[in-house]
SEKETOR-921985 format. One line per 2 residues: number of its first residue (from 1); their letters; for each residue x, y, z of C-alpha. Coordinates in steps of 0.1 Angstrom, whole numbers, plus 2048, in hexadecimal, padded with zeros to 3 digits. Example, Ala and Ser with C-alpha at 12.3 -4.5 7.8 and 13.67 -1.06 7.14 Angstrom:
2
1> as> 87B 7D3 84E  889 7F5 847
END
This chain:
288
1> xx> E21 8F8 2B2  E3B 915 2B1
3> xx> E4E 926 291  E6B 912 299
5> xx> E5D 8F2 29C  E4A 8F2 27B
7> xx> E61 8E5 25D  E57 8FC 242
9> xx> E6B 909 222  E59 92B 211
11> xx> E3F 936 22E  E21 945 221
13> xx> E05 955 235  DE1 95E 22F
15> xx> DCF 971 248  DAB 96D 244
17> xx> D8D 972 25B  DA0 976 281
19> xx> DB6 956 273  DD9 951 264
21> xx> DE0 934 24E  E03 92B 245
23> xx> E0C 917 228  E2F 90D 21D
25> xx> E49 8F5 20B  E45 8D5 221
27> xx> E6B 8C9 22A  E76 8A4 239
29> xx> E8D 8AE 253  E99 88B 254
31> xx> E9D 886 22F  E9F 8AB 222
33> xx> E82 8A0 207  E68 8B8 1FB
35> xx> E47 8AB 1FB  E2B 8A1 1E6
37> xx> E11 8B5 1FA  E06 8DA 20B
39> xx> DFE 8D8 22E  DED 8F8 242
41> xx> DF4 906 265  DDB 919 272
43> xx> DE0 936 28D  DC7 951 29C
45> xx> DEC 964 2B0  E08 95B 29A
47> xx> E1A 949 2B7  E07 926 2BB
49> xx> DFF 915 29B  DEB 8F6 293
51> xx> DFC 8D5 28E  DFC 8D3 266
53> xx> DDB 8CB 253  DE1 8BD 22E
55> xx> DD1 8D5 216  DDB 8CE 1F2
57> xx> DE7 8AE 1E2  DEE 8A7 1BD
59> xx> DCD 891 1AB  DDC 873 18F
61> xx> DE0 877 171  DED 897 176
63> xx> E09 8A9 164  E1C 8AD 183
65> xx> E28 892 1A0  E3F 8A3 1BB
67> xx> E4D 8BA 1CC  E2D 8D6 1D3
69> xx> E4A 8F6 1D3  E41 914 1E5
71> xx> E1C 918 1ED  E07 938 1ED
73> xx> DE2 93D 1F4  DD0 95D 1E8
75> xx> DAB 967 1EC  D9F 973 1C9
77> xx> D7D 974 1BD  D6C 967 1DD
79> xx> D81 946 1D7  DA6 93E 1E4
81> xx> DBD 931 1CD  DE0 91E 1D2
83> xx> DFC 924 1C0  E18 909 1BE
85> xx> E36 8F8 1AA  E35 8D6 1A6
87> xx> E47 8C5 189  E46 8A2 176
89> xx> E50 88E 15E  E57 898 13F
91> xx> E4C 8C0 149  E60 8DA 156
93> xx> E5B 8E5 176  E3C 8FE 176
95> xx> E22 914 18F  E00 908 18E
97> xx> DE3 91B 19B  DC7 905 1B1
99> xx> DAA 911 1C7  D90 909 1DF
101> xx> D78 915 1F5  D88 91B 217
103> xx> DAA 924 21E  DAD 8FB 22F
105> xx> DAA 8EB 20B  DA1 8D4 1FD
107> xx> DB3 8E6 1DD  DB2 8DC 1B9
109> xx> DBF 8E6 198  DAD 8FC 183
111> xx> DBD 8F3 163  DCD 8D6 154
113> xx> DED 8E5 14C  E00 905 162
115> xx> E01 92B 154  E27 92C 157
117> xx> E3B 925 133  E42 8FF 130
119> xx> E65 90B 121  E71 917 13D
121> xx> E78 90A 164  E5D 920 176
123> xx> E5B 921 19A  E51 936 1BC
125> xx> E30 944 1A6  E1F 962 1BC
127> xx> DFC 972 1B2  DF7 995 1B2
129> xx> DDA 9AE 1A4  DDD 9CC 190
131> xx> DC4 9E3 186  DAA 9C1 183
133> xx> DC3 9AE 16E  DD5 990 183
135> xx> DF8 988 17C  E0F 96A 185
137> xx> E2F 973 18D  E4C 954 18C
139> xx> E6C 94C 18B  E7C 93B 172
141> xx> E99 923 181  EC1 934 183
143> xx> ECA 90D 177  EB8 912 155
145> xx> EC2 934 152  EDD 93F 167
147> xx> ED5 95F 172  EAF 958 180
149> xx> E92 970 172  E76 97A 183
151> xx> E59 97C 167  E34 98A 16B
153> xx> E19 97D 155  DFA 98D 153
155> xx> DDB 96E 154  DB6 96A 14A
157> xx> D9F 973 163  D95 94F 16E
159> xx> DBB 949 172  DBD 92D 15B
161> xx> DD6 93B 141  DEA 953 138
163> xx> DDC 973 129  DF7 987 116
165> xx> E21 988 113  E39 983 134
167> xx> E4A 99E 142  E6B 99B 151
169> xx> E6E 9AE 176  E8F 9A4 186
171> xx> EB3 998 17E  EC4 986 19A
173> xx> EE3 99D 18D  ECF 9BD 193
175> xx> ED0 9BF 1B7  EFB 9C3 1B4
177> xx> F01 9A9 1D1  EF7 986 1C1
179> xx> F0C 96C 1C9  F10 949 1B4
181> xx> F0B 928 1BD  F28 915 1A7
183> xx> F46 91F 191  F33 933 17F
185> xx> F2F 958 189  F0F 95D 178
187> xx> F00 943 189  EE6 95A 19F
189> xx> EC7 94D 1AA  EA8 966 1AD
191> xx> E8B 956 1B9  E69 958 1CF
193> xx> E58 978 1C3  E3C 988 1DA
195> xx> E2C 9AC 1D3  E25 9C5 1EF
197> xx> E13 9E4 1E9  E1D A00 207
199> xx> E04 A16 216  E14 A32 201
201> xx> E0C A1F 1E6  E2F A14 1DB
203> xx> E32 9F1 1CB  E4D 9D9 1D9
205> xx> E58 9B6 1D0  E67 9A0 1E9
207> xx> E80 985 1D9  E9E 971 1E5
209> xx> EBF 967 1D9  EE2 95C 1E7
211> xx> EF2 97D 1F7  F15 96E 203
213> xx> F20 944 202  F07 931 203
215> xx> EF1 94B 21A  ED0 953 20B
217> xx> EC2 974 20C  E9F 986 209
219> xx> E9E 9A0 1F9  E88 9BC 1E5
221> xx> E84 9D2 1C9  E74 9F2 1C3
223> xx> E57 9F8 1A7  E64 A1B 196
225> xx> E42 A1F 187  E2C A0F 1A0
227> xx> E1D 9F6 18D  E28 9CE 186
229> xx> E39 9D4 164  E54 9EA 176
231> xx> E70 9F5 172  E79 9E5 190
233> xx> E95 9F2 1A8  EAB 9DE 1BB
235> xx> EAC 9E7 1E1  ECA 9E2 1EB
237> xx> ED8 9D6 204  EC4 9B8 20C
239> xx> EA5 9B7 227  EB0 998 237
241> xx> ED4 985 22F  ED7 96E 249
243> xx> ECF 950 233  EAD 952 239
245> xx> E93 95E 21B  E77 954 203
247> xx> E63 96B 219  E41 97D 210
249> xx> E32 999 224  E0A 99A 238
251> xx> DFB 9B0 24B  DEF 9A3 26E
253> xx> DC9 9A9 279  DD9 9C0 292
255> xx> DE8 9D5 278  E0E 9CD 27D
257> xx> E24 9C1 25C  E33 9A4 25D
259> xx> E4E 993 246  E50 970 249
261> xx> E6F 95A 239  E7A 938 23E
263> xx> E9F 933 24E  EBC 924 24E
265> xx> EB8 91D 229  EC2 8FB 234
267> xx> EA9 8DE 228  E9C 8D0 242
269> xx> EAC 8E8 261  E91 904 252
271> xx> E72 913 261  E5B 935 25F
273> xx> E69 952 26C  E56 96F 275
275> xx> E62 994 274  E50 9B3 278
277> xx> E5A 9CF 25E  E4F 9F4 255
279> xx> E50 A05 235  E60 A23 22C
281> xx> E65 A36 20C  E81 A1E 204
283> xx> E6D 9FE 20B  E69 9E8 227
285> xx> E85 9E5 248  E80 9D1 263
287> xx> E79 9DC 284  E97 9D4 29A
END
């Protein structure tokens, strides 16, 4: 299979011993339903991909039932683990962490209940490593809040819980250009964190919102002080605004960077795009 054949919301890529596995938000293109399951494709040149292998489905008499949001898969610890936002009944959408043994699956929770704040709509949650101490970062959903927050939590070694206070990164109104989905004008959406840490050793966070009518946009922000807790500066103007986004950034075994994003942000017209970028003192471009 090609990029544009696969049907895939929120593209996510490991690259792991000479192979690339992609993981993303599963999409009917018939229906335009999300589904209940996290399928891989598996590449070894980033052009031809596997037909898609079912890696992570939700066990009963769980807390959640639908809709696996957003997938990621890190290596930590010798093991890799999965984060993803599912919801059910009577719970608030949240990001739950699972793992397994190979980057194929089968993965499984690691707790009963997910590290995000049950008060809130948490989505799009993105691991990331500081100094030994793991953080989640997440979004927590524009239609709860209005203007969507991204917020860093620091967690327990094992992953299981959380380990101190949230930290708030992002504002969908920092970036200047945010642009609302209903009446309201403060209805922003900021959403899909992912950290990258340049050669120069700057810290950057990719994260999307709507940059003009109804055309999504990636973009990223700055860490002033290097480290997760910020500040954080808005780059501005946006990396990619052709309503394409929820993108995350990977380094190919060849050493080339690439950004990958889903687009249109039309369910069920979507699939991976791949760009390559460079970084420069004022974060990443893309290489025309």
């Amino acid at each position: 299979m090609y990029l544009h054949e696969i049907s895939l919301r929120d593209p996510f890529v490991l690259a792991e011993n000479g192979r690339y596995y992609m993981y993303g938000t599963r999409c009917d293109r018939a229906g335009g339903h999300f589904a209940d399951a996290v399928d891989v494709y598996t590449s070894t040149d980033l052009e031809n991909w596997s037909a898609p292998a079912e890696c992570c489905t939700l066990p009963q008499d769980f807390w959640a039932v639908s809709e696996l949001f957003a997938p990621e898969v890190h290596k930590y610890n010798g093991r890799f683990y999965m984060l993803v936002s599912p919801r059910g009944p009577g719970r608030r959408r949240g990001t739950h962490i699972f793992s397994a043994e190979s980057p194929v699956g089968p993965f499984v929770p690691i707790s009963p209940l997910p590290p995000t704040p049950a008060e809130f709509t948490c989505l799009d949650g993105t691991l990331y490593v500081e100094d030994g101490t793991p953080w989640m970062a997440y979004a927590v959903d524009w239609t709860q809040i209005h203007v969507g927050n991204i917020r860093a939590v620091p967690l327990t070694e094992d992953l299981t819980a959380p380990a101190g206070e949230s930290v708030s990164l992002v504002h969908a109104t920092d970036a200047g250009w945010g642009w609302s989905l209903t009446e309201r004008p403060d209805d922003l959406v900021c959403e899909g964190p992912f950290f990258w840490r340049q050669a120069d050793g700057q810290l950057l966070m990719l994260w999307s919102g709507f940059c003009s009518w109804r055309c999504y946009g990636q973009a990223v922000a700055i860490s002033e002080s290097g480290s997760i807790r910020g500040p954080w500066r808005a780059a501005i103007p946006p990396l990619y605004a052709d309503n394409g986004g929820h993108g995350m950034v990977f380094r190919a075994f060849d050493g080339t960077r690439y950004l990958i994003l889903h687009g249109p942000n039309i369910v069920g017209q979507e699939h991976p795009i791949l760009l390559p970028v460079k970084e420069t003192p004022d974060g990443l471009q893309l290489v025309k």
